[in-house]
py3Dmol code that shows the C-alpha trace and the ligand (Angstrom):
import py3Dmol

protein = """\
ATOM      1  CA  UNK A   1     112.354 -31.883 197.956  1.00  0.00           C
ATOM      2  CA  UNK A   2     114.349 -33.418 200.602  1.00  0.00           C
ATOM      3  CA  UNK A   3     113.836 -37.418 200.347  1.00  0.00           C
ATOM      4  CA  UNK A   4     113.745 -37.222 204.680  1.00  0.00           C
ATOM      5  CA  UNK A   5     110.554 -35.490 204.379  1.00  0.00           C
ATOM      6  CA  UNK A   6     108.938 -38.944 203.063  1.00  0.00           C
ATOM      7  CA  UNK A   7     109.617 -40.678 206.654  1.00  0.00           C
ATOM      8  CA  UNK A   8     107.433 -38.872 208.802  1.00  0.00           C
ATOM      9  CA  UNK A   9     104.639 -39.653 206.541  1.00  0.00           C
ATOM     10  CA  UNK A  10     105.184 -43.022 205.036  1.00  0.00           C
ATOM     11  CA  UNK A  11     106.907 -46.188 203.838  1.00  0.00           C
ATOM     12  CA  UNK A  12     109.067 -45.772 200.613  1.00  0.00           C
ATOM     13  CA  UNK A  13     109.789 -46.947 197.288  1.00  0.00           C
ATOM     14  CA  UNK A  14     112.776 -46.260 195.112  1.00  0.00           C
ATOM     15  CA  UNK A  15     114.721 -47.312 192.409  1.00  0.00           C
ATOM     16  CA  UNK A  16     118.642 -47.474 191.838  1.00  0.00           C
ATOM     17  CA  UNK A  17     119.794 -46.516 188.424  1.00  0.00           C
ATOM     18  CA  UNK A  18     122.671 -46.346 186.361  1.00  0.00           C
ATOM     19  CA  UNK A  19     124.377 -43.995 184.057  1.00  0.00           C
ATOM     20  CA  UNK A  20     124.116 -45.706 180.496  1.00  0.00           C
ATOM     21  CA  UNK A  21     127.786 -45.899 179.196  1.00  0.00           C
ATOM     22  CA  UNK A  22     130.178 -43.621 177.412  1.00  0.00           C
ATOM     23  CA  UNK A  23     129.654 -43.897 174.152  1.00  0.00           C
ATOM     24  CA  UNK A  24     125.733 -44.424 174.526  1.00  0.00           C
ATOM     25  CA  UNK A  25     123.101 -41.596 174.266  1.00  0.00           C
ATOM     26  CA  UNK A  26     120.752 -40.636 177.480  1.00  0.00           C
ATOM     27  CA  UNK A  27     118.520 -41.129 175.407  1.00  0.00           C
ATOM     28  CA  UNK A  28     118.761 -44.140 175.222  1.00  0.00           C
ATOM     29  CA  UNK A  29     117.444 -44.723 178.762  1.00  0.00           C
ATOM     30  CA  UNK A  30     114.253 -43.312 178.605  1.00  0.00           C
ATOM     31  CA  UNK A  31     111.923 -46.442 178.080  1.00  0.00           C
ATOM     32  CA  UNK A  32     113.876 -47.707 181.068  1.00  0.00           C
ATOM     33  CA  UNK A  33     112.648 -44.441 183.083  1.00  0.00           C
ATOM     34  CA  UNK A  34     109.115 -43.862 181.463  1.00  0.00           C
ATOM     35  CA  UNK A  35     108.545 -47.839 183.081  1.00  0.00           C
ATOM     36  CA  UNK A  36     110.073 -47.193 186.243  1.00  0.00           C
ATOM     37  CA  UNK A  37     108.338 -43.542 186.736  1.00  0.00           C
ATOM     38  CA  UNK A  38     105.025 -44.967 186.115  1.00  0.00           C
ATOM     39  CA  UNK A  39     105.476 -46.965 188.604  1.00  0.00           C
ATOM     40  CA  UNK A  40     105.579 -43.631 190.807  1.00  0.00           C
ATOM     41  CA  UNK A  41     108.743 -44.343 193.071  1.00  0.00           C
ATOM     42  CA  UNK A  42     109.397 -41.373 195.786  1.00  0.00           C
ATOM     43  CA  UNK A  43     112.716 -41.350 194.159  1.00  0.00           C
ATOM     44  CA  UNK A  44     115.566 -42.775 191.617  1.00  0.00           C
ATOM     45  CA  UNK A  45     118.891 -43.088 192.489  1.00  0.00           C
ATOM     46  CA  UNK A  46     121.489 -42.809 190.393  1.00  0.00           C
ATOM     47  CA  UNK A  47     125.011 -44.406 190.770  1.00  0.00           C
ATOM     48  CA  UNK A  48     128.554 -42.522 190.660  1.00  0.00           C
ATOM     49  CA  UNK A  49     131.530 -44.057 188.580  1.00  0.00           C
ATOM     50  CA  UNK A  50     134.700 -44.281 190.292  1.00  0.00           C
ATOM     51  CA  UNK A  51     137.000 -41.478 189.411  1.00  0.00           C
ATOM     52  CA  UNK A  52     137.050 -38.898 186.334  1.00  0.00           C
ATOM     53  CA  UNK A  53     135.277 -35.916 185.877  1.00  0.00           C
ATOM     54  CA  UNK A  54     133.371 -37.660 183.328  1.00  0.00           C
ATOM     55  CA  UNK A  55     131.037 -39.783 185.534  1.00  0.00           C
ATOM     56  CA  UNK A  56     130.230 -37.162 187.394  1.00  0.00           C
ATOM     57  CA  UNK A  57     128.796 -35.485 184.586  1.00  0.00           C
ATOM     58  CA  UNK A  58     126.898 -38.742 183.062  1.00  0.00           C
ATOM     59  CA  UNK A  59     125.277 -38.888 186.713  1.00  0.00           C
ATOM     60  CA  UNK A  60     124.213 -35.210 187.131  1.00  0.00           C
ATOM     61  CA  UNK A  61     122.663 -35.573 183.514  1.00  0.00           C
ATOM     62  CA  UNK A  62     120.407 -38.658 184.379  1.00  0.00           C
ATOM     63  CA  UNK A  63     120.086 -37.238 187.661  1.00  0.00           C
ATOM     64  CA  UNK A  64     118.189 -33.892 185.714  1.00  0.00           C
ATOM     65  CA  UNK A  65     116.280 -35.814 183.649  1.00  0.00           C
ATOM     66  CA  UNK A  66     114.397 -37.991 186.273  1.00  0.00           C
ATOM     67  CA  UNK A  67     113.969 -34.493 188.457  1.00  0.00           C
ATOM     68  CA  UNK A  68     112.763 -32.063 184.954  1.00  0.00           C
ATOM     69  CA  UNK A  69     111.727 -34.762 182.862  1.00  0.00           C
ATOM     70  CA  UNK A  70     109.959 -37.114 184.742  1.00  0.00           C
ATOM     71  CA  UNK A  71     109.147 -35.083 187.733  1.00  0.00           C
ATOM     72  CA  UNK A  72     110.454 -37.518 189.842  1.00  0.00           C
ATOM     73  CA  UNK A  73     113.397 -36.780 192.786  1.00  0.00           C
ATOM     74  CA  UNK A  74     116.600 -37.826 192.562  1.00  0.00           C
ATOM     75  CA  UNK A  75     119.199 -39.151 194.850  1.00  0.00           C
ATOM     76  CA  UNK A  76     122.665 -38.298 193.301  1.00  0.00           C
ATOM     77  CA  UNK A  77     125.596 -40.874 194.475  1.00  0.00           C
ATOM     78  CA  UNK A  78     128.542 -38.810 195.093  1.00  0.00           C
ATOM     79  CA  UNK A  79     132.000 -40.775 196.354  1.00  0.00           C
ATOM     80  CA  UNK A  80     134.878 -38.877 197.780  1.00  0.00           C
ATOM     81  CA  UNK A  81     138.273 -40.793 197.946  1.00  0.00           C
ATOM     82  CA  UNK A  82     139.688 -39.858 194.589  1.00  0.00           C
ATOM     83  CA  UNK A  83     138.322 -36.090 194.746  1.00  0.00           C
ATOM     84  CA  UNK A  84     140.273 -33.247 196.456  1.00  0.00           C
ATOM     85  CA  UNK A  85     137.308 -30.573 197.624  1.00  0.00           C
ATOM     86  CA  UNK A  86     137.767 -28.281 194.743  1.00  0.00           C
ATOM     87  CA  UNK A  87     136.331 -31.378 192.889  1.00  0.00           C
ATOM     88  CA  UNK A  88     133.860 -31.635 195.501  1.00  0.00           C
ATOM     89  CA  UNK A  89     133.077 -28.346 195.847  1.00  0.00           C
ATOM     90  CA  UNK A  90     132.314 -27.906 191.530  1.00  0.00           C
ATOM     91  CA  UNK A  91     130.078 -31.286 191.997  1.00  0.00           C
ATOM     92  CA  UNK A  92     128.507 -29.624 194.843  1.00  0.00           C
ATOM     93  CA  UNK A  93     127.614 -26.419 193.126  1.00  0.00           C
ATOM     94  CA  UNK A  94     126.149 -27.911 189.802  1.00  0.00           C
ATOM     95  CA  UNK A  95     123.929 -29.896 192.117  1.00  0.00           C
ATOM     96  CA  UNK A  96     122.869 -26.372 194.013  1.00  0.00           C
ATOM     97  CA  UNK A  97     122.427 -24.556 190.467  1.00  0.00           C
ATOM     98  CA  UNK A  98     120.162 -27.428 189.361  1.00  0.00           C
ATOM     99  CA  UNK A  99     118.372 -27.664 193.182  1.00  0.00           C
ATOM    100  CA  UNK A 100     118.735 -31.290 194.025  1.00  0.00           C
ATOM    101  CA  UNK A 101     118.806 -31.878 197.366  1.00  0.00           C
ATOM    102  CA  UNK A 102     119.941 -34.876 197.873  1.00  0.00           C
ATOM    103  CA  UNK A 103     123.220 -37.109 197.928  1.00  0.00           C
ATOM    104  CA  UNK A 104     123.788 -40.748 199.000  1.00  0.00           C
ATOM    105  CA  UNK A 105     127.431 -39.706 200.003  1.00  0.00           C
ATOM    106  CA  UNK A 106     129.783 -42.591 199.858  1.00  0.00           C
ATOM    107  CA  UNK A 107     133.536 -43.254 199.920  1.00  0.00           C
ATOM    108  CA  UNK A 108     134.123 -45.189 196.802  1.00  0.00           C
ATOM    109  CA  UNK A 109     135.905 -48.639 196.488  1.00  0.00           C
ATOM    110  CA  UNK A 110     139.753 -48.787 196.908  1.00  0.00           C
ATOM    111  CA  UNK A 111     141.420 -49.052 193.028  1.00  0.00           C
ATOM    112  CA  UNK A 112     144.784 -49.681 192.733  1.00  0.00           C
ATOM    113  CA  UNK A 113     144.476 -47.973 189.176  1.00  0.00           C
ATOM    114  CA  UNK A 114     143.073 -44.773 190.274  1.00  0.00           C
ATOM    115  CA  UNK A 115     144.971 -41.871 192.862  1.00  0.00           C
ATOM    116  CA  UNK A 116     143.530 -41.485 196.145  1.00  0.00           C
ATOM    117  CA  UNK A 117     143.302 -38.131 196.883  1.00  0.00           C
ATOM    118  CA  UNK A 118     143.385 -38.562 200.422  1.00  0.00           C
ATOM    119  CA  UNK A 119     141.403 -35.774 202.180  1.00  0.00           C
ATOM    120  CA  UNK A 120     138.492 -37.517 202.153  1.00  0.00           C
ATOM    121  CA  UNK A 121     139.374 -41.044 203.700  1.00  0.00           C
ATOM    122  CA  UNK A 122     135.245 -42.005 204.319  1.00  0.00           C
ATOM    123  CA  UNK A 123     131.955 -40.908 203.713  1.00  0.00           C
ATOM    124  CA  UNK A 124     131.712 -39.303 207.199  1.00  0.00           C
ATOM    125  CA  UNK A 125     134.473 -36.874 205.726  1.00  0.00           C
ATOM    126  CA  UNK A 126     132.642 -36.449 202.635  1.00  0.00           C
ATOM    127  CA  UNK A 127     129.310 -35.473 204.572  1.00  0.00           C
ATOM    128  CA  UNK A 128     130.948 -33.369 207.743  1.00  0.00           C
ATOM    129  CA  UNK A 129     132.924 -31.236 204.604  1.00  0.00           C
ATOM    130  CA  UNK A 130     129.780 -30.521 202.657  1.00  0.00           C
ATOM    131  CA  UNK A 131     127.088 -30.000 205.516  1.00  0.00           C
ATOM    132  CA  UNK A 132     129.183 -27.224 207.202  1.00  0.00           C
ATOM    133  CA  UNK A 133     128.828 -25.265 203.946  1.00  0.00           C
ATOM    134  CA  UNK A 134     125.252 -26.568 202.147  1.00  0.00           C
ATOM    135  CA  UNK A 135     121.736 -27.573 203.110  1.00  0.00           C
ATOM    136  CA  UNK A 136     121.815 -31.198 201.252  1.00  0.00           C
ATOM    137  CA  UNK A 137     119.707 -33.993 202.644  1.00  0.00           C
ATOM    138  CA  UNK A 138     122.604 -36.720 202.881  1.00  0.00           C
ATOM    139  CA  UNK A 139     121.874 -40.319 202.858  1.00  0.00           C
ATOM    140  CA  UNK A 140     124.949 -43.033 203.460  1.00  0.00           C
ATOM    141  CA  UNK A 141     125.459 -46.532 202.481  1.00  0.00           C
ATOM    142  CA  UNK A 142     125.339 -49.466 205.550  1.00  0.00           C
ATOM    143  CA  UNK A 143     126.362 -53.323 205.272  1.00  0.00           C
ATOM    144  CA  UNK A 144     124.035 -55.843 207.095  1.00  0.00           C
ATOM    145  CA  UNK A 145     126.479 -58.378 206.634  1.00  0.00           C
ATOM    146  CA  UNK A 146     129.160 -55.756 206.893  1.00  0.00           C
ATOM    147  CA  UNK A 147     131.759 -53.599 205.032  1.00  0.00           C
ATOM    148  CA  UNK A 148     134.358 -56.246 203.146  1.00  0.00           C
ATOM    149  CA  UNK A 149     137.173 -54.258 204.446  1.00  0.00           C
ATOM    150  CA  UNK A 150     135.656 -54.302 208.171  1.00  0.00           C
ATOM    151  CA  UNK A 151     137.728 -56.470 210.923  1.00  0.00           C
ATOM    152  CA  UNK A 152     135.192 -56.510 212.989  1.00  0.00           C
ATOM    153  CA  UNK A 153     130.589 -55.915 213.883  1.00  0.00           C
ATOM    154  CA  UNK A 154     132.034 -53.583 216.638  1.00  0.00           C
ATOM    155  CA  UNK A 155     134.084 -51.330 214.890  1.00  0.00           C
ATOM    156  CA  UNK A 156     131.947 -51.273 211.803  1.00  0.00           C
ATOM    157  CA  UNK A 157     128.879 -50.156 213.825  1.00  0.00           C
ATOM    158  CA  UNK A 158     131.154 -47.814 215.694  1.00  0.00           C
ATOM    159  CA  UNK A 159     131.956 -46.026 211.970  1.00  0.00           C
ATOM    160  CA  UNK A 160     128.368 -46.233 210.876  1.00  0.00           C
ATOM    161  CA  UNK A 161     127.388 -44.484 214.005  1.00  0.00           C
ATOM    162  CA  UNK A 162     130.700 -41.796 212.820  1.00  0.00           C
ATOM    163  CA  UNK A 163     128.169 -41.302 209.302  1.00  0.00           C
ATOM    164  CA  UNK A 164     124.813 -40.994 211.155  1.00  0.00           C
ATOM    165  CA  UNK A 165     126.576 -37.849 213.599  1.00  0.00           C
ATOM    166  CA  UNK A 166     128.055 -36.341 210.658  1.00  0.00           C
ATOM    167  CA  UNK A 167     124.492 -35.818 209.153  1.00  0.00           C
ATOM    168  CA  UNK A 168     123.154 -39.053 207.254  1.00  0.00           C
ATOM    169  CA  UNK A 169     119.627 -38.953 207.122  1.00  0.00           C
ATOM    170  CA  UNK A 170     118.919 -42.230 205.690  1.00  0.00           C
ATOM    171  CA  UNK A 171     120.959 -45.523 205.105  1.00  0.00           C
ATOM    172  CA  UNK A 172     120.565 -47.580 202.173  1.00  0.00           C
ATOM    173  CA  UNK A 173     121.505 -50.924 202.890  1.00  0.00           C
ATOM    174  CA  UNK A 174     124.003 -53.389 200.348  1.00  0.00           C
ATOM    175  CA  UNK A 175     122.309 -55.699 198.972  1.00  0.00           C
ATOM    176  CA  UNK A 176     121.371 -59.283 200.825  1.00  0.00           C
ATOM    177  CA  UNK A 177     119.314 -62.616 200.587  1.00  0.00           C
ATOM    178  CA  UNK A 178     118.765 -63.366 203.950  1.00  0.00           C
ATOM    179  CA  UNK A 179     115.973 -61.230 205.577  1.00  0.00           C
ATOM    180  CA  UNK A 180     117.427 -62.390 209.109  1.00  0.00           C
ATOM    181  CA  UNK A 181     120.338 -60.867 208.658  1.00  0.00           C
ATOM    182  CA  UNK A 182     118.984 -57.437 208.126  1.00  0.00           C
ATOM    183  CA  UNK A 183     116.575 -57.886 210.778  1.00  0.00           C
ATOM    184  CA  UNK A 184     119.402 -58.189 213.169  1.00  0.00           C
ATOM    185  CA  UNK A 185     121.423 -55.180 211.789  1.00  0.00           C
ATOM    186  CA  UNK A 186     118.681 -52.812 212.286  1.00  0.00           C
ATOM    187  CA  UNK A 187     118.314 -54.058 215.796  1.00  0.00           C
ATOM    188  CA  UNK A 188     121.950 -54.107 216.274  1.00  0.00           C
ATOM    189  CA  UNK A 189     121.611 -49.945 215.049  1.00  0.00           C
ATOM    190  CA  UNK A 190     118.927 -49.263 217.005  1.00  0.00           C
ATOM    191  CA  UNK A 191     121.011 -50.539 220.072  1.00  0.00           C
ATOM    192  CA  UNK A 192     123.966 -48.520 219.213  1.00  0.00           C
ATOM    193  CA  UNK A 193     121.421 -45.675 218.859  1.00  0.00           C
ATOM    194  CA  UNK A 194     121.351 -45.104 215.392  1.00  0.00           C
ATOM    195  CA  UNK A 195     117.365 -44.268 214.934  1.00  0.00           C
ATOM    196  CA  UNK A 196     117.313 -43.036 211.211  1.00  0.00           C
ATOM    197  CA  UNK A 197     115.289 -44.948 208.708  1.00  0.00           C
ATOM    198  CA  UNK A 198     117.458 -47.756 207.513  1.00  0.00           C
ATOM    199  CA  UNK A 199     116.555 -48.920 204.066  1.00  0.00           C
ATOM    200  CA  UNK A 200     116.664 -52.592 202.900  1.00  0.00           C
ATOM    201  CA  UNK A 201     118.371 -52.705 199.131  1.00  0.00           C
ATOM    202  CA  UNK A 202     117.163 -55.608 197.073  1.00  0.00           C
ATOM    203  CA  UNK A 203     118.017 -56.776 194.060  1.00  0.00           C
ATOM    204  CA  UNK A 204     116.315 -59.831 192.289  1.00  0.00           C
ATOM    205  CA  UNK A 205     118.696 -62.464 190.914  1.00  0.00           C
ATOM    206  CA  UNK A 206     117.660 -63.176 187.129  1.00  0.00           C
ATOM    207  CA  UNK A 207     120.921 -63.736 185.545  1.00  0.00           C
ATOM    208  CA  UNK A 208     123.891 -66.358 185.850  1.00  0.00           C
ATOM    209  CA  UNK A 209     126.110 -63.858 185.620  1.00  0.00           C
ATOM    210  CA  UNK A 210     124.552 -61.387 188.346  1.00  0.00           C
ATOM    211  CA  UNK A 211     124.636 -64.421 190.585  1.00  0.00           C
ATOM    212  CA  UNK A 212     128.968 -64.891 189.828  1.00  0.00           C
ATOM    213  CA  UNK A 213     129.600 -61.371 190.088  1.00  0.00           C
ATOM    214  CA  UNK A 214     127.676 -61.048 194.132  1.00  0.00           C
ATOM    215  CA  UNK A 215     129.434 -64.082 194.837  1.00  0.00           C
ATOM    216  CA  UNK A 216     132.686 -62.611 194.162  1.00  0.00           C
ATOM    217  CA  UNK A 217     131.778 -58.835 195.053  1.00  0.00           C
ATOM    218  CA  UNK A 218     129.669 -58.547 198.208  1.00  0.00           C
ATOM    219  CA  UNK A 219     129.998 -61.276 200.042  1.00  0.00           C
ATOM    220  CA  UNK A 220     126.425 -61.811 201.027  1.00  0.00           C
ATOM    221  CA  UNK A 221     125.262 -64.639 202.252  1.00  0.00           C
ATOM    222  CA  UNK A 222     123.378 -67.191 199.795  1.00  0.00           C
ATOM    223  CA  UNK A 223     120.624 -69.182 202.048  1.00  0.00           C
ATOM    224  CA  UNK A 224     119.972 -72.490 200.816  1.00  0.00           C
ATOM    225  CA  UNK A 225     116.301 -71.938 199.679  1.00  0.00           C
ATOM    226  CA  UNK A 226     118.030 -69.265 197.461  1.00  0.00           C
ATOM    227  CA  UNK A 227     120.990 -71.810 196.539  1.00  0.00           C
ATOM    228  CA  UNK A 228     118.719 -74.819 195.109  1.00  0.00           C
ATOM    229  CA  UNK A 229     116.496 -72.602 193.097  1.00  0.00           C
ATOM    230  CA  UNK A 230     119.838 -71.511 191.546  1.00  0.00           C
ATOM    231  CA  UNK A 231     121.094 -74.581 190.946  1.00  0.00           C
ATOM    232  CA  UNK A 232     117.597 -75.961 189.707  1.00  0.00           C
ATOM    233  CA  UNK A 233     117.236 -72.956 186.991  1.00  0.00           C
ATOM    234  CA  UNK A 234     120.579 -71.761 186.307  1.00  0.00           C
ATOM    235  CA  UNK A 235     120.227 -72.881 182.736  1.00  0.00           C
ATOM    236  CA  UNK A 236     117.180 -72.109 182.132  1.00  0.00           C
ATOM    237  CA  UNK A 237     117.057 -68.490 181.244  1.00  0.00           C
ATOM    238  CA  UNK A 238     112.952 -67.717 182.050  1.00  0.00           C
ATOM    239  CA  UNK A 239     112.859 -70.006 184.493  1.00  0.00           C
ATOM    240  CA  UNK A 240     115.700 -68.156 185.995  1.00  0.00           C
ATOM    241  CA  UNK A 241     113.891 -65.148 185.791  1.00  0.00           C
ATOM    242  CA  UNK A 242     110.894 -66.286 187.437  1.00  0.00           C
ATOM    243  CA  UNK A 243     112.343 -67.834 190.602  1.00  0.00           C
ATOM    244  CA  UNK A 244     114.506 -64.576 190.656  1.00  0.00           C
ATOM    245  CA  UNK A 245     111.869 -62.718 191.296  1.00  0.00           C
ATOM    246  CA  UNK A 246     109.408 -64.856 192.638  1.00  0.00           C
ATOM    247  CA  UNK A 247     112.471 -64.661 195.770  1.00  0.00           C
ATOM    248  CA  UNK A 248     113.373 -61.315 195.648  1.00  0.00           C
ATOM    249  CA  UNK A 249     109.201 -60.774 196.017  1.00  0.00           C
ATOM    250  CA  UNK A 250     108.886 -62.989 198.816  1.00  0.00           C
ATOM    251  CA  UNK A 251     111.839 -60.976 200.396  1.00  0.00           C
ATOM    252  CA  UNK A 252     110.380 -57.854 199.685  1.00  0.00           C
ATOM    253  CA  UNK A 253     107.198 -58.845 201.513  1.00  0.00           C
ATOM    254  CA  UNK A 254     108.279 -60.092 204.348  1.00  0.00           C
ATOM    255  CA  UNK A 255     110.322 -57.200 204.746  1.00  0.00           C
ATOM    256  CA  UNK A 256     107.462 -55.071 204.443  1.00  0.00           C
ATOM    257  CA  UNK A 257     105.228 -57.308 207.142  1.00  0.00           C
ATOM    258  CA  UNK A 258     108.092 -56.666 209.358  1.00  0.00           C
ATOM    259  CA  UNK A 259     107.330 -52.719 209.209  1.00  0.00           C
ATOM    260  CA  UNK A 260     111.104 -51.529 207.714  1.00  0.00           C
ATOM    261  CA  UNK A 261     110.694 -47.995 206.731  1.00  0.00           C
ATOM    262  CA  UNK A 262     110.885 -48.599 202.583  1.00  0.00           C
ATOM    263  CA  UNK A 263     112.330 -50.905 199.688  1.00  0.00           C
ATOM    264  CA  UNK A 264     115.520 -49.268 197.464  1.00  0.00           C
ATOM    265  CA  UNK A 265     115.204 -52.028 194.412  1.00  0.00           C
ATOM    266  CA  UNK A 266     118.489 -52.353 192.696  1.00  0.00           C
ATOM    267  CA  UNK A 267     117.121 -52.333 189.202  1.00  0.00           C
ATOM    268  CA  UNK A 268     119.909 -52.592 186.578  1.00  0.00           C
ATOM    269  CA  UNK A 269     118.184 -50.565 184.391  1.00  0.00           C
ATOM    270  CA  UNK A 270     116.046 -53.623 183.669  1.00  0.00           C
ATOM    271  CA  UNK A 271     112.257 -52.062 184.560  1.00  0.00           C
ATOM    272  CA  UNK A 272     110.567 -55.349 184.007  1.00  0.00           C
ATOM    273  CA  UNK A 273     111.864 -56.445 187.089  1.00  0.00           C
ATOM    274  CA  UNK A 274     111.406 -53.173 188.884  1.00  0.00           C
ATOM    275  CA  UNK A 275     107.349 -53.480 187.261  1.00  0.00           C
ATOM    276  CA  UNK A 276     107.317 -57.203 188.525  1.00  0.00           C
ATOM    277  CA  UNK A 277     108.113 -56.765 192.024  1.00  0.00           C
ATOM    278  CA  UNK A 278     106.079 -53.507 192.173  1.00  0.00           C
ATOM    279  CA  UNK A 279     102.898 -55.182 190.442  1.00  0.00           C
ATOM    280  CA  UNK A 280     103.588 -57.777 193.389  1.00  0.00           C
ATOM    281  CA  UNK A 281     103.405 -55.177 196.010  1.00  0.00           C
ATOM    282  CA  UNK A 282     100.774 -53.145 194.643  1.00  0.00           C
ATOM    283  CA  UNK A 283      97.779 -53.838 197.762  1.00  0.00           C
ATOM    284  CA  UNK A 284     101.105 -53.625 200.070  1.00  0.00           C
ATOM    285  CA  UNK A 285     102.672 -50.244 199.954  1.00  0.00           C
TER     286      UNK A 285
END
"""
ligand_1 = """\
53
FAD
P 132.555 -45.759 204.481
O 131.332 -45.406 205.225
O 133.660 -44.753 204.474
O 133.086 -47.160 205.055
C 134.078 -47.912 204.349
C 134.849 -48.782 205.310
O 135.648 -47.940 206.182
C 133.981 -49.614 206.273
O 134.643 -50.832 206.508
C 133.918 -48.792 207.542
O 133.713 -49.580 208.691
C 135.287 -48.135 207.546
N 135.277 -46.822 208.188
C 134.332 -45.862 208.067
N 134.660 -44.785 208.799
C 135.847 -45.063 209.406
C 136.716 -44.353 210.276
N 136.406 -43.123 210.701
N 137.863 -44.955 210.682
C 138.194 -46.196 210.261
N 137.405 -46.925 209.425
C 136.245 -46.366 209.013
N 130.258 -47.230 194.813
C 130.491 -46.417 193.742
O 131.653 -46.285 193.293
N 129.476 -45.745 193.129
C 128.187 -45.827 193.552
O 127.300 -45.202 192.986
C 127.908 -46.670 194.691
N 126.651 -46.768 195.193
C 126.418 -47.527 196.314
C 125.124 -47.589 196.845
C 124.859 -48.347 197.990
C 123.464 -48.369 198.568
C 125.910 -49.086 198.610
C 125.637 -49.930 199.819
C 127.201 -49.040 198.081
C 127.471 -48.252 196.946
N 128.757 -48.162 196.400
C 129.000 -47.365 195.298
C 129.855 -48.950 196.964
C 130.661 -48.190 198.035
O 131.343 -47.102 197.445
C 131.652 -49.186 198.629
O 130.987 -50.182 199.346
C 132.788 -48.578 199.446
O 133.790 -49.575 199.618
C 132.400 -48.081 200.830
O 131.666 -46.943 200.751
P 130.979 -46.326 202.090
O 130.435 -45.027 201.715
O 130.121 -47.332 202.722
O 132.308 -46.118 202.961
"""
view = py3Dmol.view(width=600, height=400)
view.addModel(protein, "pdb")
view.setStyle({"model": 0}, {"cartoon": {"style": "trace"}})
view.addModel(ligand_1, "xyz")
view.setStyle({"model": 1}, {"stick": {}})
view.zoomTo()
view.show()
């Protein structure tokens, strides 16, 4: 099933996943997925390491299991800047032979440590290439505080609007703890004409460590309400957890009253706080 067809009849919920690593079994992720498909998302996605033939394989074989196993669709993540299209064009097939449909296409972060291919220089590249030879639905990453690498709101909306003509479907939004500032992307979209659903990524804070590594990754903005109840609870492990979600919840609400299209909950593979949020949402969605 195409993950497009959902938007003509309703809001969505889904999930972001991760490979387990290397050296652990796939097994090993199953009580993570029998929690988070009971809790009936319209689909999983499932992140894409960086480079190496590898990852690609790790993410094709969770992406299987959630679509054979747990009957539930799954979004592959597929980046482009260190793959040349015969690389692209094996991933491509292997998704065809096992009929999923759809890819969150993405460029992949700059690493010193791994070749850029260069052929495909952004996602737009990535999607243009494989829509004029497959049927994929395609969905694309968008920044509501934008792109770390952008110079500038123009130019980034001016690229996002690039991804939306080359065939995204859907956008999945970074993550971010001020609702305001999503609000005004999507308006800022819609008045660059960008009318595809635009899907607000959230993912509750319940760890000190989470909280260092968005600081120094993402760049999103931390609004004071969310800054105190870090600083009250930072060492306090469950009381950490709590407020973590307790915000992300109130996020994901107001969100919701404010008719957005669907929640993508960046789960870390943790499905208590995928089953927290949803059991907080239940009457809602
Ligand atoms: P692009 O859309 O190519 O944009 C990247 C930058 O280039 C932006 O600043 C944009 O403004 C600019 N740009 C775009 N087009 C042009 C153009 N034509 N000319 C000039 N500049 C242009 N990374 C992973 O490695 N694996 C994952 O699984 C993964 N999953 C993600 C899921 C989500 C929902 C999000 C939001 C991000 C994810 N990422 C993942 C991170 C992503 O790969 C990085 O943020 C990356 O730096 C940008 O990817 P993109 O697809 O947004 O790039």
């Amino acid at each position: 099933m195409k993950i497009s067809d959902i938007y003509n009849k309703k809001k969505s919920l889904s999930f972001e996943i991760f490979p387990p690593k290397k050296d652990s079994e796939l097994e090993n992720i199953d009580e993570t997925l029998k929690v988070l498909c009971e809790l009936n998302p319209d689909y999983i996605s499932v992140t894409f390491g960086a480079g190496g033939t590898s990852n690609c394989n790790r993410t094709i074989e969770l992406a299987k299991k959630i679509k054979y196993e747990y009957h539930i669709e799954p979004v592959v993540h597929l980046t482009c800047l260190h793959y040349d299209k015969s690389e692209i064009d094996k991933f491509a097939k292997i998704l065809i032979d096992e009929e999923i449909q759809n890819i969150l296409a993405l460029r992949g972060d700059k690493n010193p440590s791994i070749q850029e291919k260069g052929v495909f220089k952004h996602a737009s590249d990535l999607i243009t290439y494989l829509k004029s030879k497959h049927d994929f639905c395609f969905l694309g990453a968008c920044y509501p505080e934008c792109h770390p690498e952008s110079d500038n709101k123009i130019n980034e909306m001016k690229h996002l609007k690039k991804k939306v003509i080359a065939g995204t479907e859907i956008l999945l939004s970074q993550l971010f703890f001020d609702n305001e500032q999503f609000f005004s992307f999507v308006e800022e979209c819609r008045i660059a004409d960008i009318n595809i659903p635009i899907i607000p990524g959230i993912m509750p804070v319940i760890n000190t460590s989470q909280i260092k590594r968005m600081v120094t990754l993402c760049g999103a903005t931390f609004p004071e309400r969310f800054q105190k109840i870090i600083l009250k609870y930072e060492n306090n492990k469950k009381a950490l957890f709590d407020a973590g979600i307790a915000y992300a919840l109130s996020q994901v609400i107001d969100l919701l009253a404010n008719d957005i299209d669907g929640i993508h909950l960046y789960t870390m593979n943790n499905p208590l706080v995928a089953s927290k949020i949803c059991e907080g949402i239940r009457n809602i969605i």
